[in-house]
N, C-alpha and C positions, 0 to 999 in steps of 0.2 A: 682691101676694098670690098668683097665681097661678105667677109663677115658685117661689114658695117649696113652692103646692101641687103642682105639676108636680117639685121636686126633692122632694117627698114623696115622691109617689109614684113615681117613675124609683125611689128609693132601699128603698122597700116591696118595688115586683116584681121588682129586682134583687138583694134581701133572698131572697125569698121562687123564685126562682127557684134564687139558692145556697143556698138551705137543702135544698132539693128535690133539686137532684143531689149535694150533701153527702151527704144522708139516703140517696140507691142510693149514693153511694161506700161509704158505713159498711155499706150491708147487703150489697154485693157482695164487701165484706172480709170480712165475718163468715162468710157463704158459705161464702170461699175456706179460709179459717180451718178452717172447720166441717170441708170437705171433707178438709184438708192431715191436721188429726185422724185422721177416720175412716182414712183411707191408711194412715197411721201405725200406728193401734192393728193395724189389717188385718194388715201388716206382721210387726209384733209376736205376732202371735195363730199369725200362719204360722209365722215363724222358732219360738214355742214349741212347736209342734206337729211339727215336724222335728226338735228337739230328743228331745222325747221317742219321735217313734221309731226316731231311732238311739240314743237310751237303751236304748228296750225291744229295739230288733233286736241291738243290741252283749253286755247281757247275756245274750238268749236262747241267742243264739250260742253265746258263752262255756260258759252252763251246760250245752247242747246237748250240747257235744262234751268236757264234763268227766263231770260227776254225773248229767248225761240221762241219757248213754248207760247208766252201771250201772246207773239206774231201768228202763230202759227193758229193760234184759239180762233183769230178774228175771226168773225162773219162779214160777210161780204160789204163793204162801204161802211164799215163799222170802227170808228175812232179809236187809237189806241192812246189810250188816258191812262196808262203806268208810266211810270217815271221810271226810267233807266238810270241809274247811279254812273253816269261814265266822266269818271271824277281823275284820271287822270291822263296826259299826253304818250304814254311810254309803253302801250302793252304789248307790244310788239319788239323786242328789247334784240331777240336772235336775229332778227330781217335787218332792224336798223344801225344795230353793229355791225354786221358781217355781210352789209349787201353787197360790198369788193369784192363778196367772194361767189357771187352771181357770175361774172364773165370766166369762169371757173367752170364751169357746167357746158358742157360740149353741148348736151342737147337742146336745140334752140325752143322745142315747144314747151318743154319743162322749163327752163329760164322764163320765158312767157308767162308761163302760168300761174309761177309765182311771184311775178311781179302784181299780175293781173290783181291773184287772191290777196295780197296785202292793200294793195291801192284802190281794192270797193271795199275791202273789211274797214280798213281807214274812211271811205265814205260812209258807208253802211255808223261809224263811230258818230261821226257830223250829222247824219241823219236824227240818232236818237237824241243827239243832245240839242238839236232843233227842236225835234217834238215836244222833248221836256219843256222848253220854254216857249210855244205851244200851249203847251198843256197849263203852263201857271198861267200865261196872258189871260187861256180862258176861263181859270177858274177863281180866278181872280175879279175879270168883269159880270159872269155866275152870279159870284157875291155880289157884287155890287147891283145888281138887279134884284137880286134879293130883296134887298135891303132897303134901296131906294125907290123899287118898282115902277121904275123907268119904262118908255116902251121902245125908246131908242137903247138903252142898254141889253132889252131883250133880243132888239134886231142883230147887235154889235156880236150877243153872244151864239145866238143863231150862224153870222158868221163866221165865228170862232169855231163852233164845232163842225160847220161845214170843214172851214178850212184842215181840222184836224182829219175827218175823215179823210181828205183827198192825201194830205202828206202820209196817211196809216195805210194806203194802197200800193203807194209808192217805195213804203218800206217794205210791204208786204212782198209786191215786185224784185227788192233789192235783196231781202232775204231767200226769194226763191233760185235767184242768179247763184248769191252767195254758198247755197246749199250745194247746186251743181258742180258748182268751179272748183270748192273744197273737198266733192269727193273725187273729182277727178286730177286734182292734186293731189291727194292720197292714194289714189289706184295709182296713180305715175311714179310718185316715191316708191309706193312700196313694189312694185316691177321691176325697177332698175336697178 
């Protein structure tokens, strides 16, 4: 009886011993697990935040040295009569794919912000493709005073180019926001 109690017990605290560093292997895995995650997600949060801002620095860019600049030319209450080419829905292709990954970003003013910079850059888009047709409305009824030498056509176009000045102030406004917001979306990127 006692050999059987003595193989009890040898096989309890040899039980009870493996169970015991099993139990840290499994929480040391879990741990490592946990850690390998965070790293990961880490990773992931970084590369989308490099994304978007050479998203945002590549468009600025762009529109910098295209349509900035005529924004930028106007004189004061002065119509902006170039046609902006903004010929498709999608230029924003990092934001609108990978905005899930927005509640990703611990910091709430920088999540902000870049909400903020895509949803006027997106108006600021609606803007000029207003002005453009704008701009044909008026230079279309232009012609047509020309041509016909109308004097109610002259008033119509007279309104027309009012109306362009006031919408070219408004962009003027929407670009100077947009200059702001972009570089302090880029100071915040590049900070963190």
């Amino acid at each position: 009886m006692t050999e059987a109690l003595c193989a009890l017990l040898g096989a309890l605290v040899g039980g009870l011993i493996t169970g015991h560093y099993t139990l840290r292997g499994v929480r040391e895995q879990y741990r490592l697990e946990q850690e390998m995650r965070e790293t990961t997600e880490k990773g992931l949060i970084r590369n989308f935040r490099q994304m978007i801002r050479t998203e945002v620095q590549t468009l600025w860019d762009h529109y910098l040295n295209d349509m900035g600049r005529e924004v930028e030319g106007l004189g004061e209450h002065e119509p902006l009569l170039a046609i902006y080419p903004v010929t498709q829905n999608n230029y924003f292709s990092v934001y609108d794919n990978n905005c899930a990954s927005l509640g990703s970003i611990e910091d709430e003013h920088l999540r902000g912000l870049i909400v903020k910079v895509y949803t006027r850059a997106k108006g600021l888009l609606d803007a000029f493709r207003m002005n453009n047709e704008l701009i044909k409305d008026y230079r279309e009824t232009d012609f047509q005073r020309l041509h016909f030498q109308n004097l109610h056509l002259r008033d119509l176009a007279k309104q027309k180019l009012e109306a362009l000045r006031n919408y070219a102030d408004s962009i003027k406004q929407e670009h100077a926001t947009m200059r702001q917001l972009v570089q302090d979306l880029l100071n915040n990127l590049n900070n963190n």
